[in-house]
C-alpha positions as a Markdown table, in Angstrom:
| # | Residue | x | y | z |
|---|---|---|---|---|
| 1 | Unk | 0.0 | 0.0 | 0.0 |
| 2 | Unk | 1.1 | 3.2 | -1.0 |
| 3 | Unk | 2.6 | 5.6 | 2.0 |
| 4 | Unk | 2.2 | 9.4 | 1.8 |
| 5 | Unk | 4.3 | 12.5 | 2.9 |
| 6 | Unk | 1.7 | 15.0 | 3.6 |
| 7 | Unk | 3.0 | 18.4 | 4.1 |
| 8 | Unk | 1.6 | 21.4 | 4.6 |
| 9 | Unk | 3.5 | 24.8 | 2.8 |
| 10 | Unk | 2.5 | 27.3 | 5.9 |
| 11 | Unk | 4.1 | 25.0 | 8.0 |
| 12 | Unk | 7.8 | 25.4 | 6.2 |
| 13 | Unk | 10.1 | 27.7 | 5.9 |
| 14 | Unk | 11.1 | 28.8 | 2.6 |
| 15 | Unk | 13.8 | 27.0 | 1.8 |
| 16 | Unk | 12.1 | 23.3 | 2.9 |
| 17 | Unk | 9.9 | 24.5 | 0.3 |
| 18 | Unk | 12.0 | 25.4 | -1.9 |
| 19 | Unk | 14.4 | 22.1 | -1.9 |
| 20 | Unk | 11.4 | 20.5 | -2.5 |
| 21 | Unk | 10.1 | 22.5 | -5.5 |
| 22 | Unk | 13.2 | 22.0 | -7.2 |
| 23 | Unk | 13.4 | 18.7 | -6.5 |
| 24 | Unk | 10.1 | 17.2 | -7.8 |
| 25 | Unk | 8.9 | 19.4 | -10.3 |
| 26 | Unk | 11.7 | 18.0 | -12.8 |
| 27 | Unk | 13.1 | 18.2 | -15.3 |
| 28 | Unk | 13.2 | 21.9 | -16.2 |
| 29 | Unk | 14.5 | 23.9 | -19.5 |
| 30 | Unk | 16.8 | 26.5 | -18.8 |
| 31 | Unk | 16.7 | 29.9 | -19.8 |
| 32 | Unk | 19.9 | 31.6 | -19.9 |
| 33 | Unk | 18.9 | 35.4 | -19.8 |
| 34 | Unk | 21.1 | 37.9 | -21.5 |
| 35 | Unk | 20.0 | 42.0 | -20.5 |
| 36 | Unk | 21.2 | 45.1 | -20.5 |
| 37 | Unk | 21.4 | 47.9 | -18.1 |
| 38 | Unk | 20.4 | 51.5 | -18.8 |
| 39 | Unk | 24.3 | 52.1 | -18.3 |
| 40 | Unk | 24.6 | 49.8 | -21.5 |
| 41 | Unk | 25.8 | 46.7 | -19.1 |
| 42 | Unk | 25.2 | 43.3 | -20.1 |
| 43 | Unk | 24.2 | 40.8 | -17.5 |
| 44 | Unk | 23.9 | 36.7 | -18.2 |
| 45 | Unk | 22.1 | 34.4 | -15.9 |
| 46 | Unk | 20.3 | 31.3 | -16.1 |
| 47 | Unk | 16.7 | 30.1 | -14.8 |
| 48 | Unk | 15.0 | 27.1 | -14.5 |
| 49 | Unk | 11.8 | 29.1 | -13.5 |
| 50 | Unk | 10.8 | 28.8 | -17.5 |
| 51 | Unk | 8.6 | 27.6 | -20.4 |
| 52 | Unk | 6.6 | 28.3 | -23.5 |
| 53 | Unk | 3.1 | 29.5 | -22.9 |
| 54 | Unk | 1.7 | 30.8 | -26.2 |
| 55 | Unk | 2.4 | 30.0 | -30.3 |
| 56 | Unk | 0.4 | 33.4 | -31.7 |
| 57 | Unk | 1.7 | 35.3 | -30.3 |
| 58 | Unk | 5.1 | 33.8 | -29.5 |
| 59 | Unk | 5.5 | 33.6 | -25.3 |
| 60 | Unk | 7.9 | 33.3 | -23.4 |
| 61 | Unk | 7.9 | 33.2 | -19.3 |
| 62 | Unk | 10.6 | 33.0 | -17.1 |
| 63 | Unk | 10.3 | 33.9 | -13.5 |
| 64 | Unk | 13.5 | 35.6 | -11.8 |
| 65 | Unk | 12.8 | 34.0 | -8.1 |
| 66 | Unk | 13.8 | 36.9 | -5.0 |
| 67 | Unk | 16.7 | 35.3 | -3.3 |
| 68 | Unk | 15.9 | 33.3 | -0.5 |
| 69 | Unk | 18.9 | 34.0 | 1.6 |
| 70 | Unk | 18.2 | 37.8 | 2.2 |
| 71 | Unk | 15.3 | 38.3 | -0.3 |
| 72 | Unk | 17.3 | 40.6 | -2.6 |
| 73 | Unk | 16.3 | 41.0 | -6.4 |
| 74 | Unk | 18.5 | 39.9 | -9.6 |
| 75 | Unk | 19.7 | 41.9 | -11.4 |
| 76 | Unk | 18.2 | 40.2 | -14.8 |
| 77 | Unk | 14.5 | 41.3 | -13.1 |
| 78 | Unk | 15.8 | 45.1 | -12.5 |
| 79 | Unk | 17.3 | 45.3 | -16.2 |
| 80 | Unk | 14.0 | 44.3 | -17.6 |
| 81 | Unk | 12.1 | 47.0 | -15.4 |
| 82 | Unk | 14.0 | 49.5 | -17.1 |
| 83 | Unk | 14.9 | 48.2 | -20.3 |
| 84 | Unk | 11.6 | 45.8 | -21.1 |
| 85 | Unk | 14.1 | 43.8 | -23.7 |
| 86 | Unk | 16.1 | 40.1 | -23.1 |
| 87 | Unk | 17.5 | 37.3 | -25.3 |
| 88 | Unk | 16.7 | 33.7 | -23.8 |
| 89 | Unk | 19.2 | 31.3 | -24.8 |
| 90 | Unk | 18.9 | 27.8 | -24.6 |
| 91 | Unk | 21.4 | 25.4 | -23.3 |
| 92 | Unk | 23.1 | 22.3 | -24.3 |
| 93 | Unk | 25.5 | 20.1 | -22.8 |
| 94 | Unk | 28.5 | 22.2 | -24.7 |
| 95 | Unk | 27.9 | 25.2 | -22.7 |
| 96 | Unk | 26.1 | 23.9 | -19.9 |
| 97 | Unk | 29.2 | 24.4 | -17.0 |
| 98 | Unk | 29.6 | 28.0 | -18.3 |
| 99 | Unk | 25.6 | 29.0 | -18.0 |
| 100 | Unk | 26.6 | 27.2 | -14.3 |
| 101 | Unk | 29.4 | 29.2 | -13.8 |
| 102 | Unk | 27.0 | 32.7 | -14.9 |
| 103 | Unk | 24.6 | 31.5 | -12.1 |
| 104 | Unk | 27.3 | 33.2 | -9.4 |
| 105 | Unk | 26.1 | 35.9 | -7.8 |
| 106 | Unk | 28.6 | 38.6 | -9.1 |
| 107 | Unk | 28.8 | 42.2 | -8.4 |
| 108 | Unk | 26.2 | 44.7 | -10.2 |
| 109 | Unk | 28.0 | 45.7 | -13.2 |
| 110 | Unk | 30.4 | 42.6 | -13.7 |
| 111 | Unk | 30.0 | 41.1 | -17.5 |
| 112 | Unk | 29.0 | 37.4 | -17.1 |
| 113 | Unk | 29.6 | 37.0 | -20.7 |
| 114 | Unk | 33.1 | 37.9 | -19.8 |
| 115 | Unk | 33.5 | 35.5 | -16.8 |
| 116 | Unk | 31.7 | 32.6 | -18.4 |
| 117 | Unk | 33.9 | 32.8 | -21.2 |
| 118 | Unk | 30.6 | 32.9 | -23.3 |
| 119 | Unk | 30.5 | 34.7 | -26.6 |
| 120 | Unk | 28.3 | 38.2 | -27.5 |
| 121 | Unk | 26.8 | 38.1 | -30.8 |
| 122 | Unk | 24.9 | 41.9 | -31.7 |
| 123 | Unk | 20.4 | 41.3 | -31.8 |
| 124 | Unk | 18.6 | 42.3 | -34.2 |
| 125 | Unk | 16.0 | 44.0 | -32.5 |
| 126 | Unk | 17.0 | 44.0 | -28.8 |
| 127 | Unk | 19.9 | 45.8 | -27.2 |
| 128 | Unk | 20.7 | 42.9 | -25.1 |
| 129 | Unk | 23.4 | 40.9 | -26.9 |
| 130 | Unk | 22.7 | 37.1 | -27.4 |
| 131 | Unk | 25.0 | 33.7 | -26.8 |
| 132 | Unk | 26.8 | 32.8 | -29.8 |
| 133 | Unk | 27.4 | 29.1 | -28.4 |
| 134 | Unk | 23.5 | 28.7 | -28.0 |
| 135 | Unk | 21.7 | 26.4 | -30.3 |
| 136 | Unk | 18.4 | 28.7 | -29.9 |
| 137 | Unk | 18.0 | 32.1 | -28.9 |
| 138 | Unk | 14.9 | 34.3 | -28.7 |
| 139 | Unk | 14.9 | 38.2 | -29.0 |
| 140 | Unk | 11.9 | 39.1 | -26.9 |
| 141 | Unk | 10.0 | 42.5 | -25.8 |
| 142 | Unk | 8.9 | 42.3 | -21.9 |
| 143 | Unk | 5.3 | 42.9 | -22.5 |
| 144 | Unk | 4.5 | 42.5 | -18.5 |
| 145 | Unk | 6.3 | 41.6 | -14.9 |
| 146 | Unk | 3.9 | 40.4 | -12.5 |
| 147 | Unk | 5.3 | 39.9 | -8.6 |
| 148 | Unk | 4.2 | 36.9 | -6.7 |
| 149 | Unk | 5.0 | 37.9 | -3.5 |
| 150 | Unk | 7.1 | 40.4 | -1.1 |
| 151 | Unk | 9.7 | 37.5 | 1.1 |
| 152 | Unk | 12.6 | 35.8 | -0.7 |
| 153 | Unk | 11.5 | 33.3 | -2.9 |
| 154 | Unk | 8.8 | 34.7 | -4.4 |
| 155 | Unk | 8.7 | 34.7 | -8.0 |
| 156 | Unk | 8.4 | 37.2 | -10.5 |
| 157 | Unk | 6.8 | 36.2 | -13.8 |
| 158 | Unk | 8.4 | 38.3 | -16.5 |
| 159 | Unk | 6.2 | 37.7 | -19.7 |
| 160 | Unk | 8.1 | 37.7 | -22.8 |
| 161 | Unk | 7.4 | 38.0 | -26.5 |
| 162 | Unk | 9.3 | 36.6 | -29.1 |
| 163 | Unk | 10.6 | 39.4 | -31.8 |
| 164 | Unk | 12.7 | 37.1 | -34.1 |
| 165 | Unk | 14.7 | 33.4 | -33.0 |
| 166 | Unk | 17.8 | 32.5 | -33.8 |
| 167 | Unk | 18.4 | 28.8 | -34.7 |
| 168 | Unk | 22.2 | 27.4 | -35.5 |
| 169 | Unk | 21.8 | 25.0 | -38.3 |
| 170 | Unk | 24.1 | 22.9 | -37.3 |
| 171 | Unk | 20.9 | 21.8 | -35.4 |
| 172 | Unk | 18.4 | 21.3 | -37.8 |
| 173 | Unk | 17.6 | 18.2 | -39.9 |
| 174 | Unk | 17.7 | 18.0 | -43.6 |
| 175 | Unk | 14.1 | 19.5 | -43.5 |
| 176 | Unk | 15.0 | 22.2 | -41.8 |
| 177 | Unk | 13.1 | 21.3 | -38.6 |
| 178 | Unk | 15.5 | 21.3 | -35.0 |
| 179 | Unk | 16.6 | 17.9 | -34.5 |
| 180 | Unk | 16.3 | 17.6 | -30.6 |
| 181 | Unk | 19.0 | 15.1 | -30.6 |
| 182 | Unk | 21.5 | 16.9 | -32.3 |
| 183 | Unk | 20.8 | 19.9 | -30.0 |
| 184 | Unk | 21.2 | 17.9 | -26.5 |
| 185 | Unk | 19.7 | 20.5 | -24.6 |
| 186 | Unk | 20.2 | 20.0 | -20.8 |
| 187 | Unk | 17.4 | 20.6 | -18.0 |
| 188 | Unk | 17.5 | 21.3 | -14.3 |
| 189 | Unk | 17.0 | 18.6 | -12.2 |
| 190 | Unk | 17.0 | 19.1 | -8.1 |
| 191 | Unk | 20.6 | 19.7 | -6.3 |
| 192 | Unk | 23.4 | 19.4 | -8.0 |
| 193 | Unk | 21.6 | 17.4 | -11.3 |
| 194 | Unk | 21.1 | 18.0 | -14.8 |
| 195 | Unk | 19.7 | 16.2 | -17.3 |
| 196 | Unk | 20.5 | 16.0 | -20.9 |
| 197 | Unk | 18.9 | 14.3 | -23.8 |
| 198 | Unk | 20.4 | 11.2 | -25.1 |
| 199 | Unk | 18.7 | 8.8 | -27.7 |
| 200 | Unk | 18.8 | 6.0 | -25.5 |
| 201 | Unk | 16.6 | 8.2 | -23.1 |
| 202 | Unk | 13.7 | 8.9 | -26.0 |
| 203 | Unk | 10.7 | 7.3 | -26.5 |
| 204 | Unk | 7.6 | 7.9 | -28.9 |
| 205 | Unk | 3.9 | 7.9 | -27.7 |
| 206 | Unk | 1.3 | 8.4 | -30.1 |
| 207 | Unk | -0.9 | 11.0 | -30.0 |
| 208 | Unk | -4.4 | 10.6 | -28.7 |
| 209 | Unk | -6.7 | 9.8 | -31.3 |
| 210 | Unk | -9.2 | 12.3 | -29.9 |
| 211 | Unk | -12.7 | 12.5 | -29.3 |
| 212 | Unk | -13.3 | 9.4 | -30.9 |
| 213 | Unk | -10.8 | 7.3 | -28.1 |
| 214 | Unk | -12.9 | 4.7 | -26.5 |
| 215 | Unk | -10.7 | 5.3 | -23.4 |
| 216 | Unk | -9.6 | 2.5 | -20.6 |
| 217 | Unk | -12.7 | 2.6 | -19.2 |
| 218 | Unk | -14.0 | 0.5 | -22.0 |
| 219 | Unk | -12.1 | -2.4 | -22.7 |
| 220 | Unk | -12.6 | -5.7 | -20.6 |
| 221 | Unk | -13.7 | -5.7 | -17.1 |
| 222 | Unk | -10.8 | -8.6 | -17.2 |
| 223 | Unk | -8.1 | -6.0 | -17.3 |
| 224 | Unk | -8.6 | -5.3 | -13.4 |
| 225 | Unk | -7.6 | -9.0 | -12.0 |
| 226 | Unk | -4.3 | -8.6 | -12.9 |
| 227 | Unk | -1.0 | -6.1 | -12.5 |
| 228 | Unk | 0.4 | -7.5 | -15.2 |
| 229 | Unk | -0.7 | -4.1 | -17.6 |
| 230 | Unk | 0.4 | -1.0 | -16.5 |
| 231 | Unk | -1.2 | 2.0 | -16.4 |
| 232 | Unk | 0.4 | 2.9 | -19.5 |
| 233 | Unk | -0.3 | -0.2 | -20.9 |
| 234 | Unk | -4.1 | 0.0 | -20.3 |
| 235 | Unk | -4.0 | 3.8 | -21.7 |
| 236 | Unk | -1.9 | 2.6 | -25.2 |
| 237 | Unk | -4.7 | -0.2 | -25.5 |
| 238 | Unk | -7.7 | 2.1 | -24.8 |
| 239 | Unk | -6.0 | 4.7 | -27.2 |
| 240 | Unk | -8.5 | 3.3 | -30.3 |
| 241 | Unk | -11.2 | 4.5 | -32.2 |
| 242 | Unk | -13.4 | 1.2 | -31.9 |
| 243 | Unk | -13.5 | -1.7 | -30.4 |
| 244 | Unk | -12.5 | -4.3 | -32.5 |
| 245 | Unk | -15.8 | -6.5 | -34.0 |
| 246 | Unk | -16.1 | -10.1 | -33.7 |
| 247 | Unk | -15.2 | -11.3 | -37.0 |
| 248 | Unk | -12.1 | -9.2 | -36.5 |
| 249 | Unk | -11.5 | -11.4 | -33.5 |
| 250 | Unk | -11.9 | -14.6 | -35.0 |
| 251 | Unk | -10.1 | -14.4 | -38.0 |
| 252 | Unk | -7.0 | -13.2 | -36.0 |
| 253 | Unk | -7.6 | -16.3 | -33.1 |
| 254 | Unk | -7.3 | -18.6 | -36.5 |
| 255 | Unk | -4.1 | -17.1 | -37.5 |
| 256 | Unk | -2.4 | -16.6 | -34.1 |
| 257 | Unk | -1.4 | -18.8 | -30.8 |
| 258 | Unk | -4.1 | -17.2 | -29.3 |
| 259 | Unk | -6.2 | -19.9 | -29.8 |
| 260 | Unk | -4.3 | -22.4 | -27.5 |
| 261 | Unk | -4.4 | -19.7 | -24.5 |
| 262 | Unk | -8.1 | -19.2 | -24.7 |
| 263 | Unk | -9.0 | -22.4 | -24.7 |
| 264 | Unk | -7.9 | -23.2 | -21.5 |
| 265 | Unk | -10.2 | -24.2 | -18.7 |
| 266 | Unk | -8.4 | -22.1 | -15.9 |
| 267 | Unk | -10.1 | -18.5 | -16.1 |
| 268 | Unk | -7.9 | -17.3 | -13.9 |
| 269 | Unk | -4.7 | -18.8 | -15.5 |
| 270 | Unk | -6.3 | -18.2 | -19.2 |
| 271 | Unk | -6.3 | -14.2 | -18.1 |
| 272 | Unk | -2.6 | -14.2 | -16.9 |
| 273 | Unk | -1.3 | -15.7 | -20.0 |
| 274 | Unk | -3.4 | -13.4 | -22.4 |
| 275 | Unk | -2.6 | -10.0 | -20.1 |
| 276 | Unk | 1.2 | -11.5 | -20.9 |
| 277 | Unk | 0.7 | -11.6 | -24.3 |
| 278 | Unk | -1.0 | -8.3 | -24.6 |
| 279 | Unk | 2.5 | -6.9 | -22.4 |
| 280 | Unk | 4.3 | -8.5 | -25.1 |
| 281 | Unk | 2.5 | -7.7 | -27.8 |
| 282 | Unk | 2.8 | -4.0 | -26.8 |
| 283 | Unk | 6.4 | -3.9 | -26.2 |
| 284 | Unk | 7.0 | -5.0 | -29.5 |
| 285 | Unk | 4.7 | -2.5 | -30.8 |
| 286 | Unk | 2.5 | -4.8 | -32.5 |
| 287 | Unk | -0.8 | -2.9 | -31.1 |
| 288 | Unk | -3.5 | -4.0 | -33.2 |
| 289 | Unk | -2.5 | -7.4 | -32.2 |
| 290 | Unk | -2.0 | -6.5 | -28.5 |
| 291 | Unk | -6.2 | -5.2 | -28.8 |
| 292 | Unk | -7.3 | -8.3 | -30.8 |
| 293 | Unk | -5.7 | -10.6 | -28.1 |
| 294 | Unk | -7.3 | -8.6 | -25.4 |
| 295 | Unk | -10.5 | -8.4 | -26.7 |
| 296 | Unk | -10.6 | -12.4 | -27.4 |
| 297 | Unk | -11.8 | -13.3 | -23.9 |
């Protein structure tokens, strides 16, 4: 039986919180943030406090948190009060222990282009310069800033849109299109991890078929008295448009070792040995037989 941690947020302090946040709500992109001062200084720092909220138009969010150790603001969130312009530059495993190494909480006015040992390549229609090493960048107006609180911690949403991206083609496929394993891109993971994307790590899963899904809640009540499928199994098989009709059935118990299983007298055993054939089935991809075999008892 499954045993809970149940915890109450008013009853920790911000940084149990915290840990925790960043800890379970994994894997995060990053957004290295390139801005510029009103002095015409350029300040690089990276948050995993980020995603992609809107196609039309293009947004952006990323959400430079107060610090929690004496609830002082960054000074990415100050440049984009007064300058409402940044680039957001994504990161691979190339550059991902200089965007570490831009996370350190330097002086006001030190370049952490210049300390990171990044490169400055000119925007085209932001002041803030963008990361040459970067596979994608984005040139983005900061169309609003909304505070989530007043203690350290708190976040503060900084709503960005996108003005024109930049995308090295060494990254691209030979449509054209990003190739995501060419790119690598690294998330943020809790402590000291990251993550990075390896092919080993991918996997496919077909889209919903939509409205027309019969769902898991329609195929055999049999599915229930065994743990044999998975959850994912059971939402793969109920991923179909129709259940399959009898005839289907048949002429695929002729052709198939099927046959043998369900004749068996032993309900109980006759269900373990088809939900083991239906696991099998479905790990070799071979769906539509996965759903006949299912359906044959």
């Amino acid at each position: 039986m499954e045993k809970f941690k149940t915890l109450d947020p008013k009853n920790l302090s911000t940084k149990e919180i915290h840990k925790i946040l960043l800890s379970s709500i994994t894997p995060r992109p990053i957004a290295l943030a390139s801005t510029i001062d009103n002095n015409g200084i350029v300040n690089l720092s990276p948050f995993s406090y980020f995603n992609v909220f809107s196609a039309s138009p293009p947004i952006l969010i990323f959400s430079p948190a107060n610090r929690v150790t004496d609830n002082s603001k960054k000074d990415t969130l100050n440049n984009v009060k007064t300058n409402s312009e940044v680039v957001i530059n994504l990161v691979d495993h190339k550059i991902v222990e200089p965007t570490s190494l831009s996370s350190v909480y330097f002086d006001s006015g030190v370049d952490e282009f210049i300390k990171s040992g990044l490169t400055k390549l000119k925007s085209t229609k932001v002041s803030p310069p963008r990361v040459k090493e970067s596979p994608v960048s984005f040139e983005c107006r900061v169309n609003d800033i909304i505070n989530l609180g007043k203690d350290g911690g708190a976040g503060n949403l900084v709503i960005c849109e996108v003005l024109m991206l930049h995308i090295n083609e060494e990254f691209t496929d030979s449509n054209g299109d990003i190739d995501p394993l060419k790119m690598n891109l690294v998330a943020r993971m809790g402590d000291n991890y990251y993550l990075d994307i390896q092919p080993d790590n991918l996997f496919e899963i077909k889209k919903p078929v939509g409205i027309n899904a019969i769902g898991v809640d329609r195929l055999p009540e049999h599915i229930h008295q065994t743990n044999i499928l998975s959850k994912n199994d059971l939402a793969r098989l109920g991923n179909i448009e129709k259940i399959p009709e009898n005839k289907e059935i048949i002429e695929f118990l002729a052709s198939s070792e099927t046959e043998k299983i369900i004749g068996l007298v032993d309900e109980s055993e006759k269900v373990k040995l088809v939900h083991k054939k239906v696991k099998d089935l479905l790990e070799s991809d071979e769906i539509e037989k996965a759903i006949l075999t299912l359906f044959s008892i």
